[in-house]
C-alpha positions in Angstrom: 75.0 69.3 155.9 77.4 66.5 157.5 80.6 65.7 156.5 80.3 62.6 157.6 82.4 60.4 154.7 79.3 59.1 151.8 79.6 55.5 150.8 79.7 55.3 147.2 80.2 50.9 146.7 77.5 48.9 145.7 75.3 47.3 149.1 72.1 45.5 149.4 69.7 46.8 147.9 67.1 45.9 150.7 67.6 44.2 154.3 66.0 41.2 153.0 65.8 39.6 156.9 63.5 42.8 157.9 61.7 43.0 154.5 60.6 39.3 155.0 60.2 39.8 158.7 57.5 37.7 160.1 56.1 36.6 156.8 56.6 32.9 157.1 54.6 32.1 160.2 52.0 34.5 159.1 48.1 33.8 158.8 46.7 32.6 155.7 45.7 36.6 155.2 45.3 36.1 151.1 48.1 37.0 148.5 46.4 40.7 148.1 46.0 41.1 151.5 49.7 40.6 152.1 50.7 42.6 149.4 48.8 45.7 150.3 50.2 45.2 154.3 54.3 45.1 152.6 53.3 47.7 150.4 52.6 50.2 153.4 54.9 48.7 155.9 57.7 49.4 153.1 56.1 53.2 152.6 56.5 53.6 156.4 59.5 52.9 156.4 61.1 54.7 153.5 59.0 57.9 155.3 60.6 57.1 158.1 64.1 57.1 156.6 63.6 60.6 155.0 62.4 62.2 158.5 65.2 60.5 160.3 67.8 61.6 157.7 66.4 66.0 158.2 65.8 65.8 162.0 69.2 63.5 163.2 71.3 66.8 162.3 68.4 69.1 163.6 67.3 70.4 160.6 70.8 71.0 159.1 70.5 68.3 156.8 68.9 69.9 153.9 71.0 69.4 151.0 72.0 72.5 149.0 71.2 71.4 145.2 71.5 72.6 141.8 69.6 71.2 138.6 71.6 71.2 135.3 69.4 71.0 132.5 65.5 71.5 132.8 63.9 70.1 129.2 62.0 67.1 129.3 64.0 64.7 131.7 64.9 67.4 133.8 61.3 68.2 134.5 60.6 64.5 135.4 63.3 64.6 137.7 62.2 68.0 139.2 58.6 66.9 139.6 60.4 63.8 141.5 62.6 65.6 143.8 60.2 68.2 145.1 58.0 65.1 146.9 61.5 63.9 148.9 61.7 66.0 151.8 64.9 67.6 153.2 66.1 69.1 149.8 66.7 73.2 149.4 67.0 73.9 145.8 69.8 76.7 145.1 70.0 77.1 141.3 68.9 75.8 138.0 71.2 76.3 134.6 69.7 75.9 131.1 70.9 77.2 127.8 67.5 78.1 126.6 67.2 80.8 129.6 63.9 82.2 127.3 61.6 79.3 128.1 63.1 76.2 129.7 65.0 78.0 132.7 62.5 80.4 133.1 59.7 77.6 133.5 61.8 75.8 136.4 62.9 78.4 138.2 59.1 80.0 138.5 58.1 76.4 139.5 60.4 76.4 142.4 59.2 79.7 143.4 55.8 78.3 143.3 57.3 75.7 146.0 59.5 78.0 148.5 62.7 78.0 146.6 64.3 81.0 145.9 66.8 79.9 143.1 69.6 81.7 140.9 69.5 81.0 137.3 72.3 80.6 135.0 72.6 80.1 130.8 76.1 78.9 131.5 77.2 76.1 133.7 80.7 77.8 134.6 79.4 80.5 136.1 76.6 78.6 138.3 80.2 77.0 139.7 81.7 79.9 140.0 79.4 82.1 141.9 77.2 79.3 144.0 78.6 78.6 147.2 77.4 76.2 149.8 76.3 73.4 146.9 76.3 69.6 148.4 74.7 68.9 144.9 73.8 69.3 141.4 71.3 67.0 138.7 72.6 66.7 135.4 69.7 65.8 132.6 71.6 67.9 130.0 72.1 66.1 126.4 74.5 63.1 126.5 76.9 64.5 124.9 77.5 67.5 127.7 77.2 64.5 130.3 81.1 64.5 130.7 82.1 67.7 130.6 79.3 68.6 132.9 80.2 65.8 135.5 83.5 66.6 135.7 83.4 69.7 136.2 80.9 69.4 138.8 82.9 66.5 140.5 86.0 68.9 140.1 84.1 71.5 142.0 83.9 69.3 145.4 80.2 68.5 144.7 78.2 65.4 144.3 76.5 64.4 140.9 73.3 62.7 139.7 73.7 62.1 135.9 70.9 61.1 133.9 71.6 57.5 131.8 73.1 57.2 129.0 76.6 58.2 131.2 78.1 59.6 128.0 77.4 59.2 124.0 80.8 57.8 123.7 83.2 55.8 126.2 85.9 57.8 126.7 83.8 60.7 127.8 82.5 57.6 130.7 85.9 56.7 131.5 86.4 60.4 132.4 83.5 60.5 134.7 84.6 57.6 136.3 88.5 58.8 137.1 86.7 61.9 138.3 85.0 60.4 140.6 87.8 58.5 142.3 89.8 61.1 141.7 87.4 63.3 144.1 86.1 61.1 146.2 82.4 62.7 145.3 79.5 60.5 144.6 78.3 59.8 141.2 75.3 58.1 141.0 74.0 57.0 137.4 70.4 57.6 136.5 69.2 53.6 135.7 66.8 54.0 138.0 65.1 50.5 137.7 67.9 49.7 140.2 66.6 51.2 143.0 63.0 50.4 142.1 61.7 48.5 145.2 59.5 46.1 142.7 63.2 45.1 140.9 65.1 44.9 144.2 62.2 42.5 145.3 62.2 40.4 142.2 65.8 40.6 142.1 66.8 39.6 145.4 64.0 37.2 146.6 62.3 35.9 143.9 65.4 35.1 142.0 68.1 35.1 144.3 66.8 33.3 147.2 63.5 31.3 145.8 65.5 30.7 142.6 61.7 30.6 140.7 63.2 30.2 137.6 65.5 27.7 137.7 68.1 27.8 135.5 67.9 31.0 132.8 68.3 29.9 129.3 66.8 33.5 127.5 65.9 36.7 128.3 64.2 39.7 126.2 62.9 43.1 126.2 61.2 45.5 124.4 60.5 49.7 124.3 57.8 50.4 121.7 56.7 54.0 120.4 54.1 54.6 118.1 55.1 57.0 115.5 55.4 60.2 116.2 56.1 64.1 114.6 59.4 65.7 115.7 59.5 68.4 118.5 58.8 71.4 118.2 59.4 74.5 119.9 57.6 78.0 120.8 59.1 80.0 118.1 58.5 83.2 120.1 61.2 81.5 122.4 63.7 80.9 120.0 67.5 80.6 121.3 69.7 82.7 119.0 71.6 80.7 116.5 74.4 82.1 118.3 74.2 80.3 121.2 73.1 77.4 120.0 76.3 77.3 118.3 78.5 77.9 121.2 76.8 75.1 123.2 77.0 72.5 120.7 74.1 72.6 118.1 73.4 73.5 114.6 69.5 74.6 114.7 66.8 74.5 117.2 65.5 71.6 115.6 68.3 69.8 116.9 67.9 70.8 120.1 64.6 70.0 120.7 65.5 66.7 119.0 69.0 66.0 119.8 68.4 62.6 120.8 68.0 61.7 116.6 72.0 62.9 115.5 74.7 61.6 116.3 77.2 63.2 118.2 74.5 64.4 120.3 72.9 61.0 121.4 72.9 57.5 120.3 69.4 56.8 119.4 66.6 54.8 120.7 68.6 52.3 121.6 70.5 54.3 123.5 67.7 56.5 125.1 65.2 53.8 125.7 67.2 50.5 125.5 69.8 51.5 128.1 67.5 51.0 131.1 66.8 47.1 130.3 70.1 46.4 128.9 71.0 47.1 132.1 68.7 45.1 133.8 69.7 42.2 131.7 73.4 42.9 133.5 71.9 43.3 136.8 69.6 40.0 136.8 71.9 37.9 135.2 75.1 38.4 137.4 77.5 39.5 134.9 78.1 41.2 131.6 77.5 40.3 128.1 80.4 38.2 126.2 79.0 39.3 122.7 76.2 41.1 120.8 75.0 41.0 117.3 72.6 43.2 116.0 70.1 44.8 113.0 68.8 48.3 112.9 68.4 51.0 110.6 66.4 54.5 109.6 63.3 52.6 108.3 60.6 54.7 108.9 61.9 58.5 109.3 64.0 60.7 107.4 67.4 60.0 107.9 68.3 63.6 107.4 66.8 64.8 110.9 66.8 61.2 112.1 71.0 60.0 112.1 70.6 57.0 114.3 68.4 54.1 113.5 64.5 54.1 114.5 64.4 50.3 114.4 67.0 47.9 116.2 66.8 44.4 117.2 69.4 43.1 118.9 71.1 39.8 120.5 73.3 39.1 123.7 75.0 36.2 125.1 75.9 35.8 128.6 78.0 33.1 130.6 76.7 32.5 133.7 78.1 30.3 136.2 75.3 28.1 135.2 75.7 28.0 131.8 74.7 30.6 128.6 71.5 32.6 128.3 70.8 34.3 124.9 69.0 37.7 125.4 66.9 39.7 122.7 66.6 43.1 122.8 63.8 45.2 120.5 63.3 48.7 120.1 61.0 50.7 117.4 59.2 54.2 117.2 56.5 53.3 114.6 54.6 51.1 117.0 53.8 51.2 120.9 52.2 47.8 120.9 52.5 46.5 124.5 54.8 48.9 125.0 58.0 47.9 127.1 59.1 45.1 129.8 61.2 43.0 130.5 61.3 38.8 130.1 63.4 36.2 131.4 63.1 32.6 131.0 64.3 29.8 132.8 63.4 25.9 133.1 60.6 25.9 136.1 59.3 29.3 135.3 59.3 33.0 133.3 58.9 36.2 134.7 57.8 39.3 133.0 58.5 42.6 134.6 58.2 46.5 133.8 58.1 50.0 135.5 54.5 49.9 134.8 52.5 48.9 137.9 50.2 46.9 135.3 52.7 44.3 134.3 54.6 42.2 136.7 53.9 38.4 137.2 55.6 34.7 137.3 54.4 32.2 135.4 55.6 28.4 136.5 56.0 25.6 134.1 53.4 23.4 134.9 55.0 20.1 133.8 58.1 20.4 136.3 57.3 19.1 139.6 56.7 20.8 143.0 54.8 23.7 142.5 54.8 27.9 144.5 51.9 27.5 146.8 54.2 27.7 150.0 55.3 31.1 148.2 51.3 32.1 147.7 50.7 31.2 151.2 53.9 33.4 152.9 52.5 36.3 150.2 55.6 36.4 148.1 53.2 35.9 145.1 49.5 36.4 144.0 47.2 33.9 144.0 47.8 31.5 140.6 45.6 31.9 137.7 44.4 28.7 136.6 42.8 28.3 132.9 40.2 25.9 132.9 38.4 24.3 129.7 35.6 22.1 128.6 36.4 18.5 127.7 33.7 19.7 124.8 33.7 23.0 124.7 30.6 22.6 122.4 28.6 21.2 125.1 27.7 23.8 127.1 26.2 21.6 129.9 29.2 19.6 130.1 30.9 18.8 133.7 34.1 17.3 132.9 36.5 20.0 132.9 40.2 19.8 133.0 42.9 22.4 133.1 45.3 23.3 130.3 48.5 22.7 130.0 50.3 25.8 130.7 52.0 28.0 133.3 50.5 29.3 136.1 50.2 33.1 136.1 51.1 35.0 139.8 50.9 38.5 140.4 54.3 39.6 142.1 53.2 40.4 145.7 54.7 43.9 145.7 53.2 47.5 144.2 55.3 50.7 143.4 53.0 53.5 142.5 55.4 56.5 143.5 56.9 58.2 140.4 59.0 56.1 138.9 62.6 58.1 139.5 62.1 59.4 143.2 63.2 55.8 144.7 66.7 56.8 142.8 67.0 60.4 143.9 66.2 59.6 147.3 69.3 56.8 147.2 71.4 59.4 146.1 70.7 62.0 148.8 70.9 59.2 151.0 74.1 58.4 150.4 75.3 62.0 150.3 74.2 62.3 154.1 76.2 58.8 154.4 73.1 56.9 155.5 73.2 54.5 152.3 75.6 53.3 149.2 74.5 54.1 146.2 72.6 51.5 143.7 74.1 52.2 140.3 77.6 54.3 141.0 80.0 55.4 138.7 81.5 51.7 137.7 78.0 50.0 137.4 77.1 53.0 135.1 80.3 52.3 133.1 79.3 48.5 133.0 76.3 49.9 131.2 77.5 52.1 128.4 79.8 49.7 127.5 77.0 47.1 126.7 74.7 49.3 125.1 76.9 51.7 123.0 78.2 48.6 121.5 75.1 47.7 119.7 74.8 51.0 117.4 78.6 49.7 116.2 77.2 45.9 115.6 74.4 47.2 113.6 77.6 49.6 111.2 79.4 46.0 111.4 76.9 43.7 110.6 78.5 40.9 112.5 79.0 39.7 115.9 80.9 41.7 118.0 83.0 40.3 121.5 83.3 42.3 124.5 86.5 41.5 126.6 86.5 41.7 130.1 89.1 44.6 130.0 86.2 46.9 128.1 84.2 46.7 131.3 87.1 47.8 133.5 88.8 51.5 133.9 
């Protein structure tokens, strides 16, 4: 691969001036219209990106990588990376060498990729040569050491979110990385999710839609659900389960439930919108207060709380916005998003394709139809009723009171990591920065690992701006 020098700062997240290119003089084409043209003219051009990145070095640019962990998340990301061209997949590691590494590597096989396979991390380092790159979706506590080690070893990391179950293991990850000079790109992959960037930087940032924020909130629902199990045929040894960290397979399947292992829902689930609450607000939180306990499960295989609701404040440079944050395994009802609110308008957002829209508070003035008409938004949804809603026949009809709904004029239907992976590789050939590097994902831990410690405190706890700094 290149050795030209990676870019590992923060940069725009789109070129908004080509993104927006020629929409405001455009033909009245319909809000759907002009969504579906963005949608393929922004496909083009990522395609476009991924050819120019393999042929520029003619066909030397395939990136030598490694996957660290293959369970759950690591097969998401797995199934991600092999539809971004230009990768060569060298070796996969996993401690359970009877079913999970066994899987992946036959998998790879399956698509071209003759891989080694390793139970122990150390001696994939040791003996691969030629690496530009390994995936880490091991347990969070393993993120640090794993990182580290990998950064040590002159390669480039992708670690899945949460950066580390406790701080100081972060703070590691991110002296490793300066120390290096690798890449470390953190898996909060909403920030390089072109329907976020959009919404993000245009909607917000340069239409201002909402006005000025006053509250935001989120939510990730679960219905209840048994434990995981495991083949028992496939059973690692107690052995090494010992040597790597757990007590009993249950934990391992399950790991995310004890402490010491992971931090919980909160944690697992809550870390990807507490981070957007950063992201979209400008800054980071000044305090959070929180509630949360083991209501539903048994706390002896279930350490960290099923249910937590919790509350942020944040000083913008336009004044203070409360945020609320919700998560619960014993109910999926409408399942998780995103809400802010500000004082001409709301906007509700998720990774699902099915919920994304703006709704404009109908008793401020002005109103988004020069947004409709450049294709920025759907077309508004206005509620209409009866004067007499018991007289069917009636013709006076007036509208309600309430916000007009629009779609948000962009779709995302790739799967919903591979925009992140393919900023990552990006930046490893030096053709990009990377969204959510080592200090953004710091930024992040430190907002969301302080809410398991609220809920032990039961008060409100400050953050200082030092906490966000290493």
């Amino acid at each position: 691969m290149s050795e030209e020098k990676p870019k590992a700062t923060c940069g725009k997240k789109i070129d908004r001036r080509d993104f927006l290119q020629g929409l405001a003089g455009v033909p009245v084409l319909g809000a759907f219209a002009l969504a579906a043209l963005k949608q393929e003219s922004y496909r083009r051009s990522r395609k476009a990106q991924a050819v120019a990145s393999g042929a520029a070095q003619g066909g030397a640019a395939d990136l030598n990588v490694a996957l660290l962990g293959v369970g759950a998340q690591g097969d998401v990301l797995l199934n991600s990376m092999l539809k971004i061209p230009g990768l060569r997949f060298r070796a996969v590691c996993d401690i359970w060498s009877e079913y999970n590494l066994r899987r992946a590597a036959n998998l790879l096989k399956k698509y071209g990729h003759e891989v080694n396979s390793y139970e122990d991390y150390r001696d994939m380092l040791d003996k691969e040569t030629g690496l530009d790159a390994v995936i880490i979706a091991t347990p969070d506590f393993w993120h640090a050491e794993h990182t580290v080690a990998c950064l040590q070893a002159g390669l480039h990391v992708y670690c899945e979110k949460e950066m580390s179950n406790t701080l100081e293991g972060a703070r590691r990850m991110v002296q490793a990385a300066r120390a290096t000079g690798k890449l470390l790109q953190i898996g909060h992959q909403r920030r390089s999710n072109p329907r976020y960037i959009f919404t993000h930087d245009v909607l917000l940032r340069e239409l201002n839609l909402l006005g000025r924020m006053v509250t935001a909130g989120g939510q990730w629902n679960r219905s209840a659900a048994p434990d995981l199990g495991w083949p028992k045929k496939y059973e690692i040894p107690a052995g090494r389960l010992r040597q790597y960290g757990f007590n009993s397979m249950h934990q391992f399947t399950n790991w995310r439930w004890y402490k010491n292992l992971g931090g919980g829902p909160i944690v697992d689930l809550g870390s990807h919108q507490i981070d957007v609450f950063s992201w979209f607000l400008g800054v980071n939180p000044k305090s959070v207060m929180a509630s949360g306990g083991t209501d539903y499960y048994d706390p002896a295989t279930h350490e960290w709380y099923d249910t937590v609701l919790a509350i942020y404040e944040y000083e913008t440079p336009r004044g203070t916005v409360r945020a609320h944050y919700k998560t619960q395994t014993t109910n999926g009802s409408l399942g998780y998003y995103e809400q802010f609110m500000g004082d001409q308008g709301t906007l509700v957002l998720s990774e699902s394709s099915q919920i994304g829209a703006v709704y404009r508070e109908k008793t401020r003035a002005g109103s988004w139809d020069e947004w409709v008409r450049k294709g920025y938004l759907g077309e508004p949804k206005i509620i209409e009723t009866r004067a007499d809603d018991t007289a069917r026949d009636s013709l006076d009809v007036r509208e309600t009171i309430s916000p007009d709904e629009h779609k948000i004029a962009l779709s995302f239907f790739d799967p919903y990591h591979k925009p992140h992976l393919e900023n990552f590789f990006n930046a490893v050939r030096g053709h990009a920065t990377l969204n959510c590097p080592a200090q953004t994902g710091y930024e992040s831990a430190v907002a969301v690992l302080k809410v398991n410690e609220a809920v032990e405190a039961k008060r409100t706890l400050y953050f200082t701006p030092e906490e966000f700094h290493v």
